[in-house]
C-alpha positions as CSV (number, residue, x, y, z in Angstrom):
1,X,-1.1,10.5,47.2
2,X,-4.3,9.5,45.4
3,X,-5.4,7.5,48.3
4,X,-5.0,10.7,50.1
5,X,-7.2,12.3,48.2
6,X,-9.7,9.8,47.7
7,X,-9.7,10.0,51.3
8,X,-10.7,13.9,51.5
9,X,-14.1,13.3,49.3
10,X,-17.2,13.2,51.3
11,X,-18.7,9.6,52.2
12,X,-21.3,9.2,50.1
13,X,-19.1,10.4,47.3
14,X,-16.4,8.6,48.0
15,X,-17.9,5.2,48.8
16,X,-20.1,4.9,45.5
17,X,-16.8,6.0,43.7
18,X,-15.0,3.3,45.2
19,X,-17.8,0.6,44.6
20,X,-17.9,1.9,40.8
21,X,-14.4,1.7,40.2
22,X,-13.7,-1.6,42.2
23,X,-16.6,-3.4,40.2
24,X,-15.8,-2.0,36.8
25,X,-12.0,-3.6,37.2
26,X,-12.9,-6.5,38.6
27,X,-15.3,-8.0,36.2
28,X,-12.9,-6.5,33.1
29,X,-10.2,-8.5,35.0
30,X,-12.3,-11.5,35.7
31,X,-13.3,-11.3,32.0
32,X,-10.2,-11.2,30.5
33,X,-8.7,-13.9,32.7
34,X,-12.4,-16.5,31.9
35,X,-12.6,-15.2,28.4
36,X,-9.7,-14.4,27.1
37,X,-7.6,-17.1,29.2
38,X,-5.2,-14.8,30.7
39,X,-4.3,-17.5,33.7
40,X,-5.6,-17.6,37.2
41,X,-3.8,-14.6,38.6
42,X,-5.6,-12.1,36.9
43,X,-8.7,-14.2,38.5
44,X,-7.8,-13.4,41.6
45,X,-6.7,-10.3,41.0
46,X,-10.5,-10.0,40.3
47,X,-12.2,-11.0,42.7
48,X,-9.9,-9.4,44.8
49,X,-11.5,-6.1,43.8
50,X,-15.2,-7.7,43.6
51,X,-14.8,-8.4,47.3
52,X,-13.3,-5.4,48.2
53,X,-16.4,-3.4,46.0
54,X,-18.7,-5.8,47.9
55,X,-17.4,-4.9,51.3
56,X,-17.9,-1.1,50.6
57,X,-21.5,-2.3,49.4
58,X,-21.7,-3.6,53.2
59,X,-20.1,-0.3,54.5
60,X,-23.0,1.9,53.0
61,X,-25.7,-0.3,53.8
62,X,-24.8,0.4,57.6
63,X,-24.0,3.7,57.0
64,X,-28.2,4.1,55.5
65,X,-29.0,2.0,58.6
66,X,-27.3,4.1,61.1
67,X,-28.9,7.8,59.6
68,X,-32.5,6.0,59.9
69,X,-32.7,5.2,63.3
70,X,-33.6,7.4,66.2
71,X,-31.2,9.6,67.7
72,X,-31.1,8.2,71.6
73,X,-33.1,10.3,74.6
74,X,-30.8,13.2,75.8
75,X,-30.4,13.6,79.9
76,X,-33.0,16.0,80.4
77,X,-35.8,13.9,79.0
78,X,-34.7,11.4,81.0
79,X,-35.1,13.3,84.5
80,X,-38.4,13.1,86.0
81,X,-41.2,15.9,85.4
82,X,-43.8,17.2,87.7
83,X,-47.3,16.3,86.1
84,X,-49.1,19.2,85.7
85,X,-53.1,19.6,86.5
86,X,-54.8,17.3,83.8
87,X,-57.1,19.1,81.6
88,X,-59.9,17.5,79.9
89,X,-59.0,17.8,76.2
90,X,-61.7,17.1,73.2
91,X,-61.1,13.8,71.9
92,X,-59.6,13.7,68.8
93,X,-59.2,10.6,66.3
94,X,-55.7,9.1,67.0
95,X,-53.5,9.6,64.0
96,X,-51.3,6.3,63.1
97,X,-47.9,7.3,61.9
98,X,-47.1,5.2,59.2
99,X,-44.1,2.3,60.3
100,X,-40.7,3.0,59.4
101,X,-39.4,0.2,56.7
102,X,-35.5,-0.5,57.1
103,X,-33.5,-1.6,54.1
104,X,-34.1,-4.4,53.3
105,X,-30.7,-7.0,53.5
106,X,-32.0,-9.1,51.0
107,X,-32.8,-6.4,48.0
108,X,-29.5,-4.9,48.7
109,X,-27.9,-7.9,48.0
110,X,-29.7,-8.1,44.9
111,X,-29.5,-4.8,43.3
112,X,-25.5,-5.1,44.0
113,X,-25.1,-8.6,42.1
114,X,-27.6,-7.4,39.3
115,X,-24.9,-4.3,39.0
116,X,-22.4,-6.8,38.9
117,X,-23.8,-8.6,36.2
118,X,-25.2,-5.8,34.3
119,X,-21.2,-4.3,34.0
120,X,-20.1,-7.9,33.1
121,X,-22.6,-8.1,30.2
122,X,-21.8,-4.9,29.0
123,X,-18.0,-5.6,28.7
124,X,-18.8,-8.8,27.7
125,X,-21.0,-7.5,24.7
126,X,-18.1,-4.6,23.9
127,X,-15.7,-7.5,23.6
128,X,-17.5,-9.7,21.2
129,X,-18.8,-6.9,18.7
130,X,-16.4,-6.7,15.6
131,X,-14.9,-3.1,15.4
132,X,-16.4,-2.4,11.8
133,X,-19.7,-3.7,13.0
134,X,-19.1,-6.4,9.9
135,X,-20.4,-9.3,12.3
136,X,-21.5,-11.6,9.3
137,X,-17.8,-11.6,8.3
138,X,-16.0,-10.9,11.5
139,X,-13.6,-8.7,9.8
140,X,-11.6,-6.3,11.8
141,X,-10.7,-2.8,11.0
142,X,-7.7,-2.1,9.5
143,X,-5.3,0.7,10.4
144,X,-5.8,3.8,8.8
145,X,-3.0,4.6,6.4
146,X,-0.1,7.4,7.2
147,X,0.6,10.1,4.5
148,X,2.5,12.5,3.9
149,X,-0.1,14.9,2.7
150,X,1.7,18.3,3.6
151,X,4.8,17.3,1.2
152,X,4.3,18.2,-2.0
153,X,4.1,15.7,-4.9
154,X,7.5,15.5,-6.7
155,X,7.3,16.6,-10.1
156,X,8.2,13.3,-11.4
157,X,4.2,12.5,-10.7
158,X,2.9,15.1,-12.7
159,X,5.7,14.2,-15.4
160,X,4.3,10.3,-15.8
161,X,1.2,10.2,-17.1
162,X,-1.5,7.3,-14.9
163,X,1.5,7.6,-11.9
164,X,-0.5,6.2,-9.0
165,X,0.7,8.0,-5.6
166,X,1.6,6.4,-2.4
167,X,-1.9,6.6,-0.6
168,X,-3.3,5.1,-3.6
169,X,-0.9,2.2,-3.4
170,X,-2.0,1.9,0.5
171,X,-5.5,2.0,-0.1
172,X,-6.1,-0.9,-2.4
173,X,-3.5,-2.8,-0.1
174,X,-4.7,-1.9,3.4
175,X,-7.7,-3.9,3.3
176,X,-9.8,-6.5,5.7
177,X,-8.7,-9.9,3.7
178,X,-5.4,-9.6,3.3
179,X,-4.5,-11.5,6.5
180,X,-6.4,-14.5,5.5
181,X,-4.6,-14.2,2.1
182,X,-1.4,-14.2,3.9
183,X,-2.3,-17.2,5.9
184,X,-2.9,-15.5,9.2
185,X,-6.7,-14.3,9.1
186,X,-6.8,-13.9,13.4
187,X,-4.3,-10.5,12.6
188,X,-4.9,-7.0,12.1
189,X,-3.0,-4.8,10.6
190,X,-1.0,-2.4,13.3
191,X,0.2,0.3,10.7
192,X,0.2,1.2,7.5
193,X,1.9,4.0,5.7
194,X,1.8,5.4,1.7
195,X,4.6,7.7,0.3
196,X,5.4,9.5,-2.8
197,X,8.8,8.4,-3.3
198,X,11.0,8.5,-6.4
199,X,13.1,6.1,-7.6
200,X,17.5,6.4,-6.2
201,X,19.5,7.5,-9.0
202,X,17.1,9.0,-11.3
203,X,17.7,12.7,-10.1
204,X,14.0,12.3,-9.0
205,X,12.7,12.3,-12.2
206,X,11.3,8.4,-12.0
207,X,8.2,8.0,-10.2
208,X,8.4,5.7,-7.7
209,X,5.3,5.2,-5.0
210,X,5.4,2.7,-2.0
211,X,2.8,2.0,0.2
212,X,3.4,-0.6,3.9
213,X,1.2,-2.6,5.8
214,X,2.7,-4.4,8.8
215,X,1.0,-7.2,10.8
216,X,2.4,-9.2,14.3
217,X,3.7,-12.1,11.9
218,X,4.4,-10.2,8.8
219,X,5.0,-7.3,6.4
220,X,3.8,-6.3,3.0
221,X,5.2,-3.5,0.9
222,X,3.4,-2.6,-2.7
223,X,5.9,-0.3,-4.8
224,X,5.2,1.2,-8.4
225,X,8.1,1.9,-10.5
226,X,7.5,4.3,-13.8
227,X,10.8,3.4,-15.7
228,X,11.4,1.4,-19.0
229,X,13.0,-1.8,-17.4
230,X,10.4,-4.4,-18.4
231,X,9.8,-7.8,-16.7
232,X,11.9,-9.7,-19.1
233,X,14.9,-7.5,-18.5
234,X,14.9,-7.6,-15.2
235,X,14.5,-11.6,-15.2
236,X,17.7,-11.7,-17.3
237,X,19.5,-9.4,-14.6
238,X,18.7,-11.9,-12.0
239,X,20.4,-14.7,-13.8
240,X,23.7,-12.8,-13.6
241,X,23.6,-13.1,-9.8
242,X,22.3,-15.7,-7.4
243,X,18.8,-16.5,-9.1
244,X,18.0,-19.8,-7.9
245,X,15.1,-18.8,-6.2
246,X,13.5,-16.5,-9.1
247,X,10.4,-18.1,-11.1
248,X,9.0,-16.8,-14.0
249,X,5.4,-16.5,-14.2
250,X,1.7,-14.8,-15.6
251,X,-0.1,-12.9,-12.8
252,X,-3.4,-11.3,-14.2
253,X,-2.4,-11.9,-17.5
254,X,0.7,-10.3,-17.7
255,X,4.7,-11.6,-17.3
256,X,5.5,-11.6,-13.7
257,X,9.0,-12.5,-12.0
258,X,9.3,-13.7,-8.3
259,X,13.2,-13.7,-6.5
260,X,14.0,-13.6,-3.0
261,X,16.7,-11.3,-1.7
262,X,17.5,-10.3,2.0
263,X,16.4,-7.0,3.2
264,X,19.2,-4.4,4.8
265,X,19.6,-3.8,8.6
266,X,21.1,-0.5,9.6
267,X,21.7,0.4,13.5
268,X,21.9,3.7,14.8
269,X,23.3,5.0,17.8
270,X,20.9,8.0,19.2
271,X,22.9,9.3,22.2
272,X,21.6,7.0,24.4
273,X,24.4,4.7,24.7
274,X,22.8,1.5,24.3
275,X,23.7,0.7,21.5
276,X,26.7,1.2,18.9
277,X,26.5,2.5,14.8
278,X,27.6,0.0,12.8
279,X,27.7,-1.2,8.9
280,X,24.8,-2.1,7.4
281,X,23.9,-5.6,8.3
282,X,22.1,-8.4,6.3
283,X,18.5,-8.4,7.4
284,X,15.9,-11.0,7.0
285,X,14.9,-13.0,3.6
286,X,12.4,-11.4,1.5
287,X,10.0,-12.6,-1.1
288,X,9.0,-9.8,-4.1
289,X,6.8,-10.3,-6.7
290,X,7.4,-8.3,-9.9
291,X,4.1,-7.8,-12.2
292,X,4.3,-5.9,-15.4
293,X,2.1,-2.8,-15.7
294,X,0.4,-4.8,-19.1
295,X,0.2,-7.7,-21.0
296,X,2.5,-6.7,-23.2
297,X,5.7,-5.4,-21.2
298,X,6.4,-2.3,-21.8
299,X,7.9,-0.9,-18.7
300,X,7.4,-0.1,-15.5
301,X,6.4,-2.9,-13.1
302,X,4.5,-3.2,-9.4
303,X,6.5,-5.3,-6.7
304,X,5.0,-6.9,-4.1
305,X,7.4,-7.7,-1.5
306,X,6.5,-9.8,2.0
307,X,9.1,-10.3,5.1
308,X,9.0,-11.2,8.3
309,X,11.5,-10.9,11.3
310,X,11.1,-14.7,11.9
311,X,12.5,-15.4,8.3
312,X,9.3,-17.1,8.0
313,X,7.3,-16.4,4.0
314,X,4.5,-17.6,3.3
315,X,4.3,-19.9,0.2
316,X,4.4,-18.3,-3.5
317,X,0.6,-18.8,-4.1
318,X,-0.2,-16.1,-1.3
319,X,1.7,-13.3,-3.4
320,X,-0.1,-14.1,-6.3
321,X,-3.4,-14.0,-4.5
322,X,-2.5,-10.9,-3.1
323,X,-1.7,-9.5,-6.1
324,X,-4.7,-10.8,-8.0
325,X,-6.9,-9.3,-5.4
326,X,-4.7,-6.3,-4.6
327,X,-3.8,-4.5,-8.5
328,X,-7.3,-4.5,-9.9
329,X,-8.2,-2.4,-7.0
330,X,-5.2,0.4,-7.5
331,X,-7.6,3.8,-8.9
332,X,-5.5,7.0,-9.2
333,X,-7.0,9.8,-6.3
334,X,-7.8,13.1,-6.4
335,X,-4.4,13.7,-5.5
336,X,-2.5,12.0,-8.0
337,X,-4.8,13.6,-11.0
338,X,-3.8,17.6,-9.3
């Protein structure tokens, strides 16, 4: 159908289109298979379309050729005329026609491999700038952070005085170097997400913000919970389960706990009968780190929490880098202070 209608444009619409198109694909193609290291298919698939834009290139040039030369001597000025009587005429200077230049081969060539390589240079300059325009650190962009701004802010915020909100949480997290800190500096973050949640079985009357950041390798959640349960207590709930893995510990000058628990898997069944409800399912191992709001304990703690679908963590010094960098950086926004 398209070719159809490609078809039905003019020629010197169509062509042009054709030799724009074909180029522009195959030197993105040819770049990302050279550059990138995509294989040799998409090379070919590449030059395939350089090859074809070249031959339409050809095409025109003949097409130019064909409109500039004469049109050939009909039948009746080819059939021998009477002469007629000559008749001295004044002499008049003889006025030289200037000569007809056809297209030059040669420049055509030319201007259609400098096109080439302009389009190339272009994409290849697109592709190496950073997407922040940060090239002295090559840091890439972030995503920007999803909230749930038309909901309104559960009293339990306005109740707690200094309560932080979800997009507060996701802004100091969400930032440029957290993929080095995690170990994997070539990553960007692919979503992130803040929302004003409180915390399950308070009747919604404990503040309880969370903010996501996911990554190819990994994912970070930052949670703030405005109850009384201090650091201390919660280390001596661990010890009444399975708290091998939990390590107590000063982060920014303040008691800090880190355990490892697995994280739940639910499946759904939409209607689409691929796949079957079921019970909740064990998901993969987690790593949270548990920071008091002060020095001195008082309640209320920030957990940093980092999973991956692998099962793969990254060592215990990464969370506390995170969290060193990350917490200073948590300011309340104008909408937590409405």
């Amino acid at each position: 159908m398209l070719g159809f209608l490609v078809r039905l444009l003019p020629f010197w619409i169509r062509e042009p289109l054709i030799i724009l198109v074909g180029t522009v694909f195959g030197v993105r193609i040819l770049f990302m298979a050279l550059v990138d290291g995509e294989g040799w298919v998409p090379a070919v698939i590449g030059a395939v379309f350089l090859l074809g834009a070249a031959l339409r290139v050809r095409v025109v040039v003949h097409a130019l050729r064909g409109r500039r030369r004469r049109a050939p001597a009909t039948e009746a000025e080819l059939e021998p005329v009477t002469p007629a009587p000559v008749i001295p005429a004044p002499v008049t200077p003889a006025v030289r026609r200037p000569v007809e230049k056809k297209p030059n081969a040669f420049a055509q060539a030319s201007f259609a491999i400098g096109l080439f390589a302009v389009i190339g240079g272009a994409l290849w300059i697109e592709g190496k700038l950073p997407e922040d325009g940060t090239a002295a650190t090559g840091a890439s962009r972030p995503a920007a952070c999803r909230l749930d701004e038309d909901e309104e802010l559960p009293s339990a915020y306005r109740s707690t005085p200094g309560a932080v909100t979800g997009a507060d949480l996701c802004r100091a997290l969400n930032r440029t170097e957290l993929p080095e800190l995690l170990g994997t500096p070539a990553e960007r973050s692919v979503y992130a997400s803040g929302t004003d949640n409180t915390a399950p079985l308070t009747d919604r009357k404990v503040a309880q913000p969370e903010s996501r950041v996911e990554f190819e390798t990994y994912t970070v959640e930052l949670s703030a919970t405005y109850n009384k349960l201090t650091v201390a207590q919660y280390a001596k709930l661990t010890t009444y389960g399975d708290g091998r893995d939990a390590r107590k510990l000063t982060v920014l000058g303040r008691p800090a706990l880190l355990t490892s628990d697995h994280m739940m898997k639910i499946q759904f069944d939409l209607g689409s009968g691929e796949g079957a409800s079921g019970p909740v399912e064990q998901g993969p191992l987690a790593r949270t780190l548990t920071v008091a709001f002060d020095g001195k304990d008082r309640g209320g703690s920030y957990d940093l929490t980092v999973w991956s679908e692998s099962g793969l963590l990254p060592d215990d010094s990464a969370l506390v880098d995170i969290a060193e960098a990350v917490l200073p950086r948590i300011t309340r926004g104008a909408r937590g202070q409405d």
